[in-house]
C-alpha positions as a Python dict, from the first residue, in 0.01 Angstrom:
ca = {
    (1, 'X'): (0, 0, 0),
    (2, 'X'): (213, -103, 321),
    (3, 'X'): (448, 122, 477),
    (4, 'X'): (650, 154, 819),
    (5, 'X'): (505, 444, 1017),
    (6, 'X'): (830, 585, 1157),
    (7, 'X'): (854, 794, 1498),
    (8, 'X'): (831, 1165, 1342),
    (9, 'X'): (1091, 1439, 1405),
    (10, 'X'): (821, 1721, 1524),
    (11, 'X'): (1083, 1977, 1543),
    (12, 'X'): (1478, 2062, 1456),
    (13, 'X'): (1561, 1997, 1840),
    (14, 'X'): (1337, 1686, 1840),
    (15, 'X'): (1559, 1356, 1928),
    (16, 'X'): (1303, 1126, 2079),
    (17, 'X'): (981, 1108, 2151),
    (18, 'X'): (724, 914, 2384),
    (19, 'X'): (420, 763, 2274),
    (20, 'X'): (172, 891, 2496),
    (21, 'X'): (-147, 756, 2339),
    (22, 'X'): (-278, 476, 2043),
    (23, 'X'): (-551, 573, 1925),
    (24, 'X'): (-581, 255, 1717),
    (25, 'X'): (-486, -68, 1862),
    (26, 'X'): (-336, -371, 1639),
    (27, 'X'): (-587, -475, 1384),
    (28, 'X'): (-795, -202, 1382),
    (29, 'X'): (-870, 17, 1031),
    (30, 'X'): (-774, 397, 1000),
    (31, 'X'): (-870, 630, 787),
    (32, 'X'): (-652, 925, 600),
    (33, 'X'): (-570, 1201, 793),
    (34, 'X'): (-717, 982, 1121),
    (35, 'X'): (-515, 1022, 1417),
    (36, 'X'): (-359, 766, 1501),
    (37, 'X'): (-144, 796, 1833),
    (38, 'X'): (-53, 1104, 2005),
    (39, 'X'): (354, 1148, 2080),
    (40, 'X'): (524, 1356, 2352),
    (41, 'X'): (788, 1593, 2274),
    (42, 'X'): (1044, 1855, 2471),
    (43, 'X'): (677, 2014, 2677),
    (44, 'X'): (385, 1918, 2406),
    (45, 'X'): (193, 1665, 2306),
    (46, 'X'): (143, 1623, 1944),
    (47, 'X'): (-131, 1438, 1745),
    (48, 'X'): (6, 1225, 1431),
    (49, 'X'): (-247, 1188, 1171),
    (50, 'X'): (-168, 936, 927),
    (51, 'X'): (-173, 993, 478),
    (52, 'X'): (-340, 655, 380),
    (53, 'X'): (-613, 433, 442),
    (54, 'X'): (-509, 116, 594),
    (55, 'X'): (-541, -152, 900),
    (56, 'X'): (-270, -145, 1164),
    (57, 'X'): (-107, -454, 1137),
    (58, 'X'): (169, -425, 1383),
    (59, 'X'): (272, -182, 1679),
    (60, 'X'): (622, -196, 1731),
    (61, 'X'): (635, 100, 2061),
    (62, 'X'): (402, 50, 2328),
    (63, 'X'): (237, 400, 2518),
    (64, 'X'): (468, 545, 2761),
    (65, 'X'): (771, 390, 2561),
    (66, 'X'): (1043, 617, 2429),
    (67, 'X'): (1190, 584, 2094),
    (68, 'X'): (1449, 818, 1891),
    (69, 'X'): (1306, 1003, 1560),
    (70, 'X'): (1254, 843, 1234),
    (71, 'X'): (1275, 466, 1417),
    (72, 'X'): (993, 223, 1315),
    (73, 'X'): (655, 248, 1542),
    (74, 'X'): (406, 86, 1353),
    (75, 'X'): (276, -76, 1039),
    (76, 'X'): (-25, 47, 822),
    (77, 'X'): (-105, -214, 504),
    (78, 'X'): (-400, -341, 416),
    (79, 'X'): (-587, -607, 609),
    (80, 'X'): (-463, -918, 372),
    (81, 'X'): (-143, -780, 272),
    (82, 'X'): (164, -964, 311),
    (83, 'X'): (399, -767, 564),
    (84, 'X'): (675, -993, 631),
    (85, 'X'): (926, -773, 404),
    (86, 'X'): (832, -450, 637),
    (87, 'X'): (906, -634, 944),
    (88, 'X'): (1203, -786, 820),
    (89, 'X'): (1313, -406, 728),
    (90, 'X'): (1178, -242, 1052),
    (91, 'X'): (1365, -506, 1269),
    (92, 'X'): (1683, -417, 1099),
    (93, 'X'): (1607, -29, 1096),
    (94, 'X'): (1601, -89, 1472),
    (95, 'X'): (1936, -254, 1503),
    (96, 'X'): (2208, -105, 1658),
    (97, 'X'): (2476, -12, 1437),
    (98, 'X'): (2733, -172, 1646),
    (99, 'X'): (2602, -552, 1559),
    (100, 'X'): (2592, -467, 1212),
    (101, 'X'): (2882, -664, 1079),
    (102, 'X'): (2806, -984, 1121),
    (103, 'X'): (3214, -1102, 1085),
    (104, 'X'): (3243, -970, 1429),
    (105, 'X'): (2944, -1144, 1562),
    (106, 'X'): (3060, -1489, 1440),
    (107, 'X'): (3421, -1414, 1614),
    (108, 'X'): (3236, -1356, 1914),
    (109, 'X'): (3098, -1661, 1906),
    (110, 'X'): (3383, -1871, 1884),
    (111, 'X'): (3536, -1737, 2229),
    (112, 'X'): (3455, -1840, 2551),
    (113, 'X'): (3276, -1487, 2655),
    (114, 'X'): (2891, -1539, 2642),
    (115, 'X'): (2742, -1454, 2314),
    (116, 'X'): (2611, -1156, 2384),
    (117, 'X'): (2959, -1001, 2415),
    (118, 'X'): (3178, -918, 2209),
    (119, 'X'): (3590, -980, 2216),
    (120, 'X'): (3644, -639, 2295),
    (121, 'X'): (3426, -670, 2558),
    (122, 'X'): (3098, -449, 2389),
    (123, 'X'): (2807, -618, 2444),
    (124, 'X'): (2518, -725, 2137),
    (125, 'X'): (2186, -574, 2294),
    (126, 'X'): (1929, -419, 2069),
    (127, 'X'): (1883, 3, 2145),
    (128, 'X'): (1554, -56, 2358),
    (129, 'X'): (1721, -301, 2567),
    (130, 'X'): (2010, -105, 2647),
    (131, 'X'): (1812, 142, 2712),
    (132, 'X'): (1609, -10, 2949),
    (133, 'X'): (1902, -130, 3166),
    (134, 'X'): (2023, 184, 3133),
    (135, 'X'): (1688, 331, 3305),
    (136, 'X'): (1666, 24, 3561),
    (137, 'X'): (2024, 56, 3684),
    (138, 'X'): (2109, -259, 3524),
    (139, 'X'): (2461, -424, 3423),
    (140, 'X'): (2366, -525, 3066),
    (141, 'X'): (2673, -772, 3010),
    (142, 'X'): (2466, -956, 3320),
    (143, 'X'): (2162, -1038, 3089),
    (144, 'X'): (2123, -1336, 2928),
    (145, 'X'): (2064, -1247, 2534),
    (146, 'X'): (1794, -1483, 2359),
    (147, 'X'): (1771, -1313, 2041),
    (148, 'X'): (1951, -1410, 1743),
    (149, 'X'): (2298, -1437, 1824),
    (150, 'X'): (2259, -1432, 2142),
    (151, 'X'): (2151, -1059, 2146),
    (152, 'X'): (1986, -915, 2416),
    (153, 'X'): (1642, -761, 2382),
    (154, 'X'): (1399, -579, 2578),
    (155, 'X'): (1238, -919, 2709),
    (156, 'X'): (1510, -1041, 2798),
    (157, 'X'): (1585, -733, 3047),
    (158, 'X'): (1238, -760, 3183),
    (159, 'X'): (1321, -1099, 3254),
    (160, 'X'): (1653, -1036, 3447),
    (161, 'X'): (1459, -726, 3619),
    (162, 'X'): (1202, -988, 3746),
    (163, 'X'): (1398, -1262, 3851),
    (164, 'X'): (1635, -1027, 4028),
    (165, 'X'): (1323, -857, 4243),
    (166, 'X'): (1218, -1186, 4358),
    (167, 'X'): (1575, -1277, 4445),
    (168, 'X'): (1610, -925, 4603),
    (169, 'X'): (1316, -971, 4807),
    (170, 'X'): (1498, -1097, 5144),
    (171, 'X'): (1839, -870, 5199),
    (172, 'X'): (2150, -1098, 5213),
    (173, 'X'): (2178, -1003, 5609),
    (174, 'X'): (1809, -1093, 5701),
    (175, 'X'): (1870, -1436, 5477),
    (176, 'X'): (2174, -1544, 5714),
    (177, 'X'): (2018, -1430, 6011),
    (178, 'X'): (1692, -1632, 5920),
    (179, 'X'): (1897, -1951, 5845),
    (180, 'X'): (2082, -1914, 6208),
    (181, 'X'): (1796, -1881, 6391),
    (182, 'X'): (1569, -2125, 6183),
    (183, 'X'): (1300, -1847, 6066),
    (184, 'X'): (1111, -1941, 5768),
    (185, 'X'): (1066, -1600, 5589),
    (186, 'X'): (797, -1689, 5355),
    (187, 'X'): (583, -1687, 5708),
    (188, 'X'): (721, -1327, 5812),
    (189, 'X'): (407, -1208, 5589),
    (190, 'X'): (544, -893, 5507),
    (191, 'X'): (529, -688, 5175),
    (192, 'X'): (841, -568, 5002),
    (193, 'X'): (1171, -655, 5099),
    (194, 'X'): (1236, -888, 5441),
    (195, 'X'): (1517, -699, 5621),
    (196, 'X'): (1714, -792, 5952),
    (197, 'X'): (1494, -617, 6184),
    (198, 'X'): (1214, -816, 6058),
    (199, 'X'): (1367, -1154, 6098),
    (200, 'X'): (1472, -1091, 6497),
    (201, 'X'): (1126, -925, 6537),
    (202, 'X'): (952, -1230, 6390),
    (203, 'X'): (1222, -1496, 6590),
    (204, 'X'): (1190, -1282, 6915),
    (205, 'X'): (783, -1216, 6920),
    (206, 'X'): (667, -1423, 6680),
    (207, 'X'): (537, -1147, 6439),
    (208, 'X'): (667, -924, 6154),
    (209, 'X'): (800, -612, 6224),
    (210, 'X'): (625, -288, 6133),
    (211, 'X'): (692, -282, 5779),
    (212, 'X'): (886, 5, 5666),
    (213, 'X'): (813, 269, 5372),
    (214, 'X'): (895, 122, 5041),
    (215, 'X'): (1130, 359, 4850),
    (216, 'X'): (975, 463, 4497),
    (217, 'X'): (1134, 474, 4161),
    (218, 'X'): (932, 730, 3942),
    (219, 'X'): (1013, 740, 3571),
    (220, 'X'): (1050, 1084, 3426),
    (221, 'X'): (747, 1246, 3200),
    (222, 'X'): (919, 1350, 2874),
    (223, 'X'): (837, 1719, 2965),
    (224, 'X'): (1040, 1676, 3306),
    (225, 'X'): (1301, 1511, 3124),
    (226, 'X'): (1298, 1841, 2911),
    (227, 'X'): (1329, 2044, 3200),
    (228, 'X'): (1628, 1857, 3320),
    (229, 'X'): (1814, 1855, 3021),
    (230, 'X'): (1756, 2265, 2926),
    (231, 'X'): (1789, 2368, 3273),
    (232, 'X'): (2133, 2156, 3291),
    (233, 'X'): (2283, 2310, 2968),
    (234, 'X'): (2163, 2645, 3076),
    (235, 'X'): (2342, 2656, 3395),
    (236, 'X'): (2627, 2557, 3270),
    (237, 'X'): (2588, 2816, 2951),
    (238, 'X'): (2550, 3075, 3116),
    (239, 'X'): (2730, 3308, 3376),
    (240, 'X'): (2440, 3431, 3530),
    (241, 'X'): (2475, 3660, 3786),
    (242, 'X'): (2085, 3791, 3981),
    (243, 'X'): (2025, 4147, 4092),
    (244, 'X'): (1706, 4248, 4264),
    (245, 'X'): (1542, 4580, 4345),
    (246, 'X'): (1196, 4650, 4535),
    (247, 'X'): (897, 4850, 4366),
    (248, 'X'): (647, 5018, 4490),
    (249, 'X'): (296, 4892, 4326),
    (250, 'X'): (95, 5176, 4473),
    (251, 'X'): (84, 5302, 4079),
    (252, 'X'): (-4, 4975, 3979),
    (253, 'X'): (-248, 4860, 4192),
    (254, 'X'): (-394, 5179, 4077),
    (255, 'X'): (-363, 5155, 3747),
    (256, 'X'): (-536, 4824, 3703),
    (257, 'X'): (-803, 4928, 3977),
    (258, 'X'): (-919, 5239, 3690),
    (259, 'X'): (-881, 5028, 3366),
    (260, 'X'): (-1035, 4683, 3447),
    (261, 'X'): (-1392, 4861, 3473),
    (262, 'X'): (-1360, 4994, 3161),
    (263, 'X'): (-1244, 4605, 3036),
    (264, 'X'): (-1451, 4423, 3221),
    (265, 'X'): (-1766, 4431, 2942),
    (266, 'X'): (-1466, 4295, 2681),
    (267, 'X'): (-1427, 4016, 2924),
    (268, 'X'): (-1022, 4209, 2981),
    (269, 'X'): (-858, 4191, 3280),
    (270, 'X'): (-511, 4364, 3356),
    (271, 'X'): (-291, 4178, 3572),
    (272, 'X'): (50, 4285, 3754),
    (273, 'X'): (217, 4057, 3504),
    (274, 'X'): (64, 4193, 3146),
    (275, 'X'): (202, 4534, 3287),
    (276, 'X'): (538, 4374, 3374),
    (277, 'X'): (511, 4212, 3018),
    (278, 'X'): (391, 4563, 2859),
    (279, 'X'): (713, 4777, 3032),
    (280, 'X'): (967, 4494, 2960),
    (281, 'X'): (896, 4474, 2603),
    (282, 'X'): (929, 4851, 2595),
    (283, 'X'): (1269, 4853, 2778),
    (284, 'X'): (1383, 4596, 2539),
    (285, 'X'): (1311, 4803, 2264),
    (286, 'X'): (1562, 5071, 2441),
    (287, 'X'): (1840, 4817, 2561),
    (288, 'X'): (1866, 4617, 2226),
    (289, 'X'): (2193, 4411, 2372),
    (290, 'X'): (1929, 4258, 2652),
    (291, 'X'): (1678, 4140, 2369),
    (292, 'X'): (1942, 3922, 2176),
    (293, 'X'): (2052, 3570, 2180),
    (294, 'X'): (2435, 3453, 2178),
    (295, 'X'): (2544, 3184, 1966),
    (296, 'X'): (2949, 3140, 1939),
    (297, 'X'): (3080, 3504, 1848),
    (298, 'X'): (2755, 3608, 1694),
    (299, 'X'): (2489, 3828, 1919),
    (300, 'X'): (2176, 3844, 1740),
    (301, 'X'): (1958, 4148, 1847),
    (302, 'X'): (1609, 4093, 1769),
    (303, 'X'): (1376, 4343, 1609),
    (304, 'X'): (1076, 4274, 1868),
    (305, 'X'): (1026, 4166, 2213),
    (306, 'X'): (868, 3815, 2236),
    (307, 'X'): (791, 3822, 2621),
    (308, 'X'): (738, 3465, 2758),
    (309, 'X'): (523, 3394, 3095),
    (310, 'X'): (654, 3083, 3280),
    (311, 'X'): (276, 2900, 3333),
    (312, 'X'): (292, 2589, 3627),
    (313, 'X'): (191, 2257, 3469),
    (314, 'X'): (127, 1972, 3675),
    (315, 'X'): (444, 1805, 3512),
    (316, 'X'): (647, 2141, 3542),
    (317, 'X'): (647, 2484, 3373),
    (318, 'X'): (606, 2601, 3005),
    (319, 'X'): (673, 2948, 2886),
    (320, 'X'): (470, 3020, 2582),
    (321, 'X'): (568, 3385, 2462),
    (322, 'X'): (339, 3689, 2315),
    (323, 'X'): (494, 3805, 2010),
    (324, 'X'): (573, 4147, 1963),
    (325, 'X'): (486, 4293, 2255),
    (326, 'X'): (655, 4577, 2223),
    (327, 'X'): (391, 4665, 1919),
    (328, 'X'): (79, 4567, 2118),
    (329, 'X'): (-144, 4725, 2381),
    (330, 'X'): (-171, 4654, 2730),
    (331, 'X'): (-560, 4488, 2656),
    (332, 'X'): (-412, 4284, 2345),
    (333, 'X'): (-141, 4164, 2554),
    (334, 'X'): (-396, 4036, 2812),
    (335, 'X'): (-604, 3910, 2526),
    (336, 'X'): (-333, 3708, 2403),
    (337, 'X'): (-123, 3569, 2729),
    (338, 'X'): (-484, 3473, 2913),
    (339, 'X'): (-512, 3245, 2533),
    (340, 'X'): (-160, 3090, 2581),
    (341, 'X'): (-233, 3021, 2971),
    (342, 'X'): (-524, 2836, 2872),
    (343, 'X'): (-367, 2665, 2592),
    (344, 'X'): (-128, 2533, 2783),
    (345, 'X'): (-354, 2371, 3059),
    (346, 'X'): (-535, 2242, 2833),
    (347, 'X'): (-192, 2113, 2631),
    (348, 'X'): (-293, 2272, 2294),
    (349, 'X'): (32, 2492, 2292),
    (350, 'X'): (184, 2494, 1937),
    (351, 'X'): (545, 2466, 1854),
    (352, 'X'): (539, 2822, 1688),
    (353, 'X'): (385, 2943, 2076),
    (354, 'X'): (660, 2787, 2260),
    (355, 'X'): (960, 2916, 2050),
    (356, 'X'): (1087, 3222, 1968),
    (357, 'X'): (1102, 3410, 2294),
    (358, 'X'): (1335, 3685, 2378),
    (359, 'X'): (1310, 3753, 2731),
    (360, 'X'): (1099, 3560, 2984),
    (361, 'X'): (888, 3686, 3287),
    (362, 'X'): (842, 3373, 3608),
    (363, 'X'): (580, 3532, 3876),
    (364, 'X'): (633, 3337, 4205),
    (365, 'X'): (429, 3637, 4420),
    (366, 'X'): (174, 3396, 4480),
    (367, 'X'): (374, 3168, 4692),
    (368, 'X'): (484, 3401, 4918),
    (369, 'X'): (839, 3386, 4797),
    (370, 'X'): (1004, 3719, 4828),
    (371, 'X'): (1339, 3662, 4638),
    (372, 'X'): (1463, 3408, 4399),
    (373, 'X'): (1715, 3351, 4114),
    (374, 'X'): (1580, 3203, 3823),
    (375, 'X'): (1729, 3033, 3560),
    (376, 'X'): (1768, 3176, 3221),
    (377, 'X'): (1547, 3025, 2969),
    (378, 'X'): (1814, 2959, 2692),
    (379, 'X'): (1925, 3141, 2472),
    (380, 'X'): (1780, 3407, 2576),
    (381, 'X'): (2018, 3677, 2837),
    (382, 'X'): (1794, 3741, 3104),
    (383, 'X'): (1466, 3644, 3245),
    (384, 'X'): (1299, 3856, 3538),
    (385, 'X'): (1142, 3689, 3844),
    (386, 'X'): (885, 3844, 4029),
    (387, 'X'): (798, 3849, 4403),
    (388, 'X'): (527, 3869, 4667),
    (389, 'X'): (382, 4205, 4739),
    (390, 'X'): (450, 4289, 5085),
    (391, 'X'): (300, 4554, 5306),
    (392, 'X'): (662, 4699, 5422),
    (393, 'X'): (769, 5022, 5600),
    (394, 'X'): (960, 5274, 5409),
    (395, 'X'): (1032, 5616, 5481),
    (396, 'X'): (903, 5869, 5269),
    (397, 'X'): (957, 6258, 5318),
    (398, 'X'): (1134, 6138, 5661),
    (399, 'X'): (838, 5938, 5800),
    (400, 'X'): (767, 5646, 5780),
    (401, 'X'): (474, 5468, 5589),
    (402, 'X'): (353, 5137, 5497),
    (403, 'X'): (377, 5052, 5095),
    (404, 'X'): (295, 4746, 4897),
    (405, 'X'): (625, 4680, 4810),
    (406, 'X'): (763, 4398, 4566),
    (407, 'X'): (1064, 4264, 4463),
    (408, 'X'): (1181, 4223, 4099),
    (409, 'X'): (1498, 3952, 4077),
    (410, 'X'): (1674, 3967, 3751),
    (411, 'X'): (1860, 3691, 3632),
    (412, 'X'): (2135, 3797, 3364),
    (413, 'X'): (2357, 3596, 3149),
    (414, 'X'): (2694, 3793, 3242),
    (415, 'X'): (2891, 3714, 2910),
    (416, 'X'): (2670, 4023, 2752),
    (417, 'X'): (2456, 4168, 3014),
    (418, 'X'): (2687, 4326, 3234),
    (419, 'X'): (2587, 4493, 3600),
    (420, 'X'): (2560, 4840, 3506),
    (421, 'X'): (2349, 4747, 3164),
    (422, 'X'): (2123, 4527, 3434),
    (423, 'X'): (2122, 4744, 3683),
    (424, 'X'): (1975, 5038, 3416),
    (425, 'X'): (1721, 4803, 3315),
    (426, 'X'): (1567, 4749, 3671),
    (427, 'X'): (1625, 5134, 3721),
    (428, 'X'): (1362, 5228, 3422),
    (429, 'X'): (1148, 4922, 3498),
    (430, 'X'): (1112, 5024, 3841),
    (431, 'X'): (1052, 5398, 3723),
    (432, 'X'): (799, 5310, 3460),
    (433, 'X'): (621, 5065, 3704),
    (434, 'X'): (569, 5333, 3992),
    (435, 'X'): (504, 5590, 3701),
    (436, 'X'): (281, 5407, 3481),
    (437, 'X'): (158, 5763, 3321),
    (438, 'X'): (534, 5732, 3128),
    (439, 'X'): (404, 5449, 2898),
    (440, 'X'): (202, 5738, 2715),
    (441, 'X'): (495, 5931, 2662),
}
């Protein structure tokens, strides 16, 4: 039986997502519970399987495309199976509500505005186009529209995009100059854009300029387009206000230098940060208003710490979180994060892995960086950065001796985490962390 396979809404936050992969192309059979394209959403990539047997008879989103949830993607029916009434219904799920009434389209017609406008001035593009103009910086009401109507669809933008480069290919300046002095700029030679210095160099020494470094218009992955968008709202969610302290790691350095022997047949190994992840979750436990979320008037304190580790992608950073740390062991913690750090370079991070967190940890040590204030990982209250370990002088007993010191920057959201509840959260964390001994107490 035919149906419309619709772009799926992989989560509640889930507006859009990007087609990162057919796995099927346009005639092709698939098989029930096949996969048949892989989508991009907020930081993961998801497979879609599909329910039913079938051939794909049309592809309506092309890989690397964008679309918004529930629109029309594709079409599964069997290979003689008469599709014309899906197509007809997929073409009008995709219209934009604005053009609906068609009263309003037949007005426009009758004035003397093109007929891809509208009288009060709105103009009759299909979503994808607009949104395409949008992306390319382009004045839509420009575009001539040659769908029905007159409305304006994606080809039609591609179109105006390419005519416009090869118009844009000689700047207005270097034109006038190359008509004054007589200079043929089809023989300049050069690649990209002919500007003014390139006429005169051509009319004065009879070659092209040097040519210049073509600027470079990258569009966004859908997981930096995440990034942008949560990182936006949360700095302007948040009053966030970053206190740092330095630690001495003699303790911990220690520490991990007498358990990872006794780990290292279990294929375990402690790091700084499953320690940092193993005295945060406890401290959460004993400063409840730091483990909560805010939402309107309503603070939600959670019953367990979900520590997340910010993990460098080559796209940008995800923060899968350990659940319940405060419950587990310092070896089950390592267990688990080391799994979620490999998930995620190897994108196989669930949606159940990347939500839920309570309190995230960011390591920058290994950069060198020595301070920083990160940004709060909404809607979460606080999220701790950690720093370089420095050999630094400090005096101790009035002399002075070299310690591996580090920094720990805590980023707070100010509307619940006050100073003095921050600043007695870095207290015990730096106690525990130069005392490790007090975890067993």
């Amino acid at each position: 039986m035919a149906k419309i396979v619709k772009m799926p809404k992989l989560g509640l936050t889930m507006t859009e997502g990007t087609i990162v992969k057919w796995n099927k192309k346009e005639g092709e059979a698939v098989a029930a519970g096949e996969v048949l394209l892989e989508v991009a959403t907020d930081k993961l990539t998801n497979e879609v399987q599909v329910d039913e047997s079938g051939v794909v008879r049309k592809i309506f989103v092309q890989e690397d495309e964008t679309v918004e949830c529930l629109k029309p993607i594709a079409i599964i029916a069997a290979a003689d199976e008469d599709i014309s009434a899906l197509l007809k219904e997929a073409d009008q799920g995709s219209e934009d509500a604005a053009v609906a009434d068609t009263a309003e389209i037949a007005a426009a017609e009758k004035t003397e505005e093109p007929a891809n406008v509208k009288p009060d001035g709105r103009v009759i593009a299909a979503p994808a186009a607009k949104k395409l103009a949008l992306e390319k910086g382009i004045d839509i009401s420009l575009v001539a529209g040659t769908g029905p109507n007159g409305r304006i669809v994606s080809k039609d933008v591609e179109d105006y995009i390419e005519n416009e480069t090869k118009r844009m290919k000689v700047s207005p300046v270097a034109a006038k100059i190359a008509e004054e002095l007589k200079v043929n700029v089809n023989e300049i030679g050069k690649e990209g854009r002919v500007m003014k210095a390139d006429v005169l160099g051509y009319a004065n020494k009879g070659v092209a300029a040097p040519a210049a470094r073509a600027e470079e218009t990258v569009k966004l992955s859908q997981m930096r387009k995440t990034i942008a968008s949560h990182m936006s709202s949360s700095w302007t969610t948040s009053p966030r206000v970053t206190f740092n302290i330095p630690v001495d790691t003699t303790a911990m350095q220690e520490l991990r230098s007498k358990v990872n022997p006794i780990l290292k047949e279990q294929g375990i190994k402690i790091s700084f940060n499953h320690i940092l992840m193993k005295v945060c979750a406890k401290l959460l436990m004993e400063i409840p208003a730091i483990n909560a979320s805010l939402s309107g008037d309503m603070l939600t304190l959670h019953p367990s710490a979900n520590i997340g580790l910010a993990v460098s992608l080559n796209e940008g950073l995800v923060v899968p979180n350990v659940k319940n740390c405060d419950a587990k062991s310092l070896s089950e913690i390592a267990v688990e994060t080391d799994k979620l750090v490999a998930a995620a370079r190897d994108n196989k991070l669930t949606m159940d892995e990347m939500t839920g967190g309570t309190f995230t940890i960011t390591n920058l040590g290994a950069y060198g960086i020595t301070s920083f204030s990160p940004i709060i990982n909404q809607p979460e209250l606080a999220i701790l950065g950690v720093n370089a370990i420095v050999d630094t002088p400090v005096v101790v007993d009035g002399q002075i001796v070299i310690k591996p010191m580090m920094n720990l920057s805590l980023t707070a959201d100010h509307r619940i985490v006050d100073g003095v509840l921050a600043a007695r959260f870095l207290q015990s964390l730096t106690e525990y962390l130069e005392n490790p001994c007090m975890l067993l107490i």
